[in-house]
N, C-alpha and C positions, 0 to 999 in steps of 0.2 A: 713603099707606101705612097699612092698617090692622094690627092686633094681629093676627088670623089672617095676615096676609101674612106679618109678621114671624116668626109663627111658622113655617110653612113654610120659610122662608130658611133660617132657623136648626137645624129639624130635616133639612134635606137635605146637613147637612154631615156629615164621616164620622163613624161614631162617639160622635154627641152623644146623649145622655140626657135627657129632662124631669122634670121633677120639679116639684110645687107645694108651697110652706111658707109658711101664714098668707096664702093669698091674693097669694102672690109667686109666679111661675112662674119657674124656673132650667132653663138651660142647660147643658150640662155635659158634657165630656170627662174620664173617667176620674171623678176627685175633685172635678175642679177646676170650679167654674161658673165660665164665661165670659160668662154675657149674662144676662138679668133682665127681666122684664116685669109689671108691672101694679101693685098697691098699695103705697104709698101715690100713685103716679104714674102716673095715669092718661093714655094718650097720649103715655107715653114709656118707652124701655128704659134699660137700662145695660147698655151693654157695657166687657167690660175689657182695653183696650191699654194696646200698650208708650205710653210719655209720647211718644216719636218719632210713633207710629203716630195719635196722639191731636194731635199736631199738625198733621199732615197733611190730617187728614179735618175738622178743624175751621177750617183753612186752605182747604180746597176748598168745603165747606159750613156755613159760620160760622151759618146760620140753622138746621142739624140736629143739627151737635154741637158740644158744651160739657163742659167739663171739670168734676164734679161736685162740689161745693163742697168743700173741707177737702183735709185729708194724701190720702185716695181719689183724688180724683182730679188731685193732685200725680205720683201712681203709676199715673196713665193712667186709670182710671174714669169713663166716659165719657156723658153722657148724650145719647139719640140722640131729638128730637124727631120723633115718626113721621109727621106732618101734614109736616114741611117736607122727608124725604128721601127720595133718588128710590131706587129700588128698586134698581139698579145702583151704587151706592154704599153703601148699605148692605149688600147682598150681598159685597162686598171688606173694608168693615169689619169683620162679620161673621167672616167667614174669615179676619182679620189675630187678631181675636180669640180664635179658636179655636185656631189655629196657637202664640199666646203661650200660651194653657193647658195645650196637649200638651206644649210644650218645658219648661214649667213655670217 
């Protein structure tokens, strides 16, 4: 998975917005950024699930996501290593993510 793929997934969902601040690219439905890419982490996102949704997908691929250090990602913040996930799963996390932003 590269950073351009990611990006694509991520902009083909409804409604999403991009934006960059400081060399951080944001996702975003409405207000809300749902997903993250690039500095200080290079080669990997954040995205942000329910804690349910975040154990699930770390439970399927334990090698692509992790739960991001501290209270964040106690609250689902997810870090999704882009080298180890298959495009098909990140696409559903993705849109898990996106879905928790709209609902707010």
């Amino acid at each position: 998975m590269t950073p351009d793929t990611f990006r694509l997934l991520a902009l083909s969902l409804p409604n999403v917005q991009f934006g960059s601040i400081l060399g951080n690219e944001e996702f975003r439905v409405g207000s809300r950024v749902f997903a993250s890419l690039g500095s200080p982490m290079v080669g990997q996102a954040v995205i942000k699930l329910t804690p349910q949704d975040q154990g699930a997908f770390a439970a399927e691929a334990p090698s692509a996501f992790a739960p991001k250090p501290g209270g964040q990602g106690a609250r689902g913040a997810t870090i999704v290593k882009l080298a180890m996930v298959d495009e098909a799963v990140l696409r559903r996390a993705l849109a898990a993510a996106c879905r928790k932003a709209t609902k707010g």
